[in-house]
N, CA and C of each residue as an Amber inpcrd file, in Angstrom:
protein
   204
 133.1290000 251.5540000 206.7940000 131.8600000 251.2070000 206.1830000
 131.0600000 252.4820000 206.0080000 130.4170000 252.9120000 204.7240000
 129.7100000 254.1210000 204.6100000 128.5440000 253.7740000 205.4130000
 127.8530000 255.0180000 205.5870000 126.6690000 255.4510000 206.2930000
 125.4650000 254.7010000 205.5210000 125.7150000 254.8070000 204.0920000
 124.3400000 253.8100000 203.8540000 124.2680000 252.1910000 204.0710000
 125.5210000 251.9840000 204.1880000 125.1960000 250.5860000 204.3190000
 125.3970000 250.3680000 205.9740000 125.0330000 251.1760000 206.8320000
 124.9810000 251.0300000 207.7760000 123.7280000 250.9740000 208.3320000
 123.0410000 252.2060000 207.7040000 121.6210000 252.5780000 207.5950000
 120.7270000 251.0910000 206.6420000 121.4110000 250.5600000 205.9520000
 120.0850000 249.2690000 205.3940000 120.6290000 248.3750000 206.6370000
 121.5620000 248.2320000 207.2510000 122.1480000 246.5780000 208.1280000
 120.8890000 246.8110000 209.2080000 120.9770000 248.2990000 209.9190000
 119.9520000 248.4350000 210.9530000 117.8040000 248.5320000 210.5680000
 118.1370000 248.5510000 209.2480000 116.6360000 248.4580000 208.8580000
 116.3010000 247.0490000 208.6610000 117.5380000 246.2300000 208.3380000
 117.2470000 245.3290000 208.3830000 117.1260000 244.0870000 209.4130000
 117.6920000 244.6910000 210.2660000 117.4260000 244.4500000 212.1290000
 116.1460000 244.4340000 212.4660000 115.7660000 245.3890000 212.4750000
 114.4390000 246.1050000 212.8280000 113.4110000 245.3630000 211.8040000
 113.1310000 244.9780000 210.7650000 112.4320000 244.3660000 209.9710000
 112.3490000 242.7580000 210.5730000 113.7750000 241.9700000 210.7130000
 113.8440000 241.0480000 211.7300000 113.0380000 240.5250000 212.8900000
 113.4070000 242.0500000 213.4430000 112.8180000 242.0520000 214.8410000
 111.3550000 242.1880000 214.9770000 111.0320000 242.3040000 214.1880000
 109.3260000 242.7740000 213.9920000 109.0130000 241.4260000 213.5610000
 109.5630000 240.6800000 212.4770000 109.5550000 239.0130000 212.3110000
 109.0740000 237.7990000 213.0950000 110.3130000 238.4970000 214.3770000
 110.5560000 237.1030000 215.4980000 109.2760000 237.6340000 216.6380000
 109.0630000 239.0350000 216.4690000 107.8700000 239.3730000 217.8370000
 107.1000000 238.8010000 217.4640000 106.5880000 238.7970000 216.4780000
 104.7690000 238.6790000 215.7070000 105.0700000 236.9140000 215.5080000
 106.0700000 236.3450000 215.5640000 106.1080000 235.0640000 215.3130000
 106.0580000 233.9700000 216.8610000 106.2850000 235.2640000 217.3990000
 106.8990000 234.6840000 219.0480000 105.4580000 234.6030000 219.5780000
 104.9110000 235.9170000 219.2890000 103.7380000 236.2900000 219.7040000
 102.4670000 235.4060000 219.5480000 102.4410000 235.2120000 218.3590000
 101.6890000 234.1000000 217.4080000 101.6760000 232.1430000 218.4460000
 102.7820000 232.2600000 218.6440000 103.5050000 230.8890000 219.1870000
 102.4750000 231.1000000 220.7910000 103.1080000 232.1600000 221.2650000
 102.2810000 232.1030000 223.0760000 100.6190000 232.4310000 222.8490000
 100.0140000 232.8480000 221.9070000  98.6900000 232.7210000 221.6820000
  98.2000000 231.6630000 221.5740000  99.0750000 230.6160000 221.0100000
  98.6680000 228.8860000 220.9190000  98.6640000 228.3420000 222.1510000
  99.2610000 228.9940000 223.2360000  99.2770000 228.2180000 224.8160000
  98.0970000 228.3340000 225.6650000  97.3810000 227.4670000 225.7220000
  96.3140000 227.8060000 226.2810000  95.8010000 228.8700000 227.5510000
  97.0620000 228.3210000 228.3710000  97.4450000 229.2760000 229.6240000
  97.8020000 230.8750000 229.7940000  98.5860000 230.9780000 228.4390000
  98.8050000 232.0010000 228.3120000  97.4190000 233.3750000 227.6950000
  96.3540000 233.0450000 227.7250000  95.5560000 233.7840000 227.5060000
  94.6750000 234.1650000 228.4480000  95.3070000 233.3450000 229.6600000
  94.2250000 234.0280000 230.7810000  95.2890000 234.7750000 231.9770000
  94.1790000 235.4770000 232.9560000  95.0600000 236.6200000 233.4680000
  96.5180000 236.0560000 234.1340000  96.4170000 234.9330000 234.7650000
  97.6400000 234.1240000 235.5940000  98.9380000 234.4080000 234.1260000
  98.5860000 233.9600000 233.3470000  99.6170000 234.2870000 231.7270000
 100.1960000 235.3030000 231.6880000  99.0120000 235.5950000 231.3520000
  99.3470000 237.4360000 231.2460000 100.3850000 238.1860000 232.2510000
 100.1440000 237.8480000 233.2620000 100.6040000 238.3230000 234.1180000
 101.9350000 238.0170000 234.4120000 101.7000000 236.5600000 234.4980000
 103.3520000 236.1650000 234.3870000 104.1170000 236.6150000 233.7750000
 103.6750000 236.1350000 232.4420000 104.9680000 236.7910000 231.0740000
 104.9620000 238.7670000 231.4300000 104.1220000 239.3170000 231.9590000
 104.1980000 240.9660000 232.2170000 105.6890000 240.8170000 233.2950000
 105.3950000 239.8730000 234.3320000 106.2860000 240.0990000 235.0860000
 107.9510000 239.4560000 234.7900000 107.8710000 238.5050000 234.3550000
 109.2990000 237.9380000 233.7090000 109.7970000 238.6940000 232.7130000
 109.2620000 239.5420000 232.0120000 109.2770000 240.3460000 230.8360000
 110.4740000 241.9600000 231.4660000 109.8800000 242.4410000 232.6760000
 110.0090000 243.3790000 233.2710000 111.3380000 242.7960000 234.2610000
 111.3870000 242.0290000 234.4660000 112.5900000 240.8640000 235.3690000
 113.7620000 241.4270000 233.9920000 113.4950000 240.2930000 233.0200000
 114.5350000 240.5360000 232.2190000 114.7110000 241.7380000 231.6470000
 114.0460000 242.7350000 231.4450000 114.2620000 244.1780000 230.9610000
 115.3900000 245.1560000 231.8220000 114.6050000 244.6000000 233.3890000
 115.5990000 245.2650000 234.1250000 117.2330000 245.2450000 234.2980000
 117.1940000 243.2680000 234.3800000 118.8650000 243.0160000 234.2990000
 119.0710000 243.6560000 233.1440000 118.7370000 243.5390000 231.3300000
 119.7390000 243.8620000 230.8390000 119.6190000 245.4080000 230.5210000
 119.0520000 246.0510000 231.3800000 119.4080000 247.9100000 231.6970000
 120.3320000 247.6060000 232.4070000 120.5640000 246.7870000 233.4390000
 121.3460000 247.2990000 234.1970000 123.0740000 247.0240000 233.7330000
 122.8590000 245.5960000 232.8370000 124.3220000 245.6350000 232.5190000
 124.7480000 245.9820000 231.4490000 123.5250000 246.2590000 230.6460000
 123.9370000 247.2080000 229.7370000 124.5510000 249.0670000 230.1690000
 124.1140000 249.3590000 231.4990000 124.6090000 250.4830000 231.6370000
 125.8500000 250.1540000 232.6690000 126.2990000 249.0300000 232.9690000
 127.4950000 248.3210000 233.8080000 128.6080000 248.4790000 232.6690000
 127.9360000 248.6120000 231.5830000 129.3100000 248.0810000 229.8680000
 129.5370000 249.4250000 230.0580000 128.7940000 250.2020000 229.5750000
 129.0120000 251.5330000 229.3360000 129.6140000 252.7830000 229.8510000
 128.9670000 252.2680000 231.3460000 129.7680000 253.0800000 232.0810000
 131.4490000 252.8930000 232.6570000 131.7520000 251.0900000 231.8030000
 133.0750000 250.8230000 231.8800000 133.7870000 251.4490000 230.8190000
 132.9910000 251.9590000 229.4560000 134.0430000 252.4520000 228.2900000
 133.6560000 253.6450000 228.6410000 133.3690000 254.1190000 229.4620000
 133.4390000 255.7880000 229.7450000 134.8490000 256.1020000 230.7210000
 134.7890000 254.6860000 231.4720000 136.1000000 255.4010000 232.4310000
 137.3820000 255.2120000 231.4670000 137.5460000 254.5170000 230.5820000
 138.9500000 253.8000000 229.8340000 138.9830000 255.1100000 228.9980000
């Protein structure tokens, strides 16, 4: 596959992804709960929960195609 059509697949990821945040985002602004600090806070901390697992097995993959 050439380089440009590699370069629009990932712009078009990223255009996506900017889609589903602002749509996601939009959605938990409608929760009533979610606008006060207990919310906030939560989703800060579940947010940071799941960030961590998938660092970690994302660097569990990687560091398996490094040994092969």
């Amino acid at each position: 596959m050439g380089l440009n059509k590699i370069i629009y697949y990932e712009f078009l990821l990223v255009i996506a992804s900017v889609l589903i945040f602002r749509s996601l985002w939009m959605i938990l602004d409608r929760i009533s709960w979610m606008n006060h600090d207990f919310g906030i806070l939560g989703s800060l901390i579940v947010g940071i929960i799941i960030l961590t697992i998938s660092l970690f097995r994302l660097n569990k993959i990687i560091d398996m195609k490094k040994e092969k």
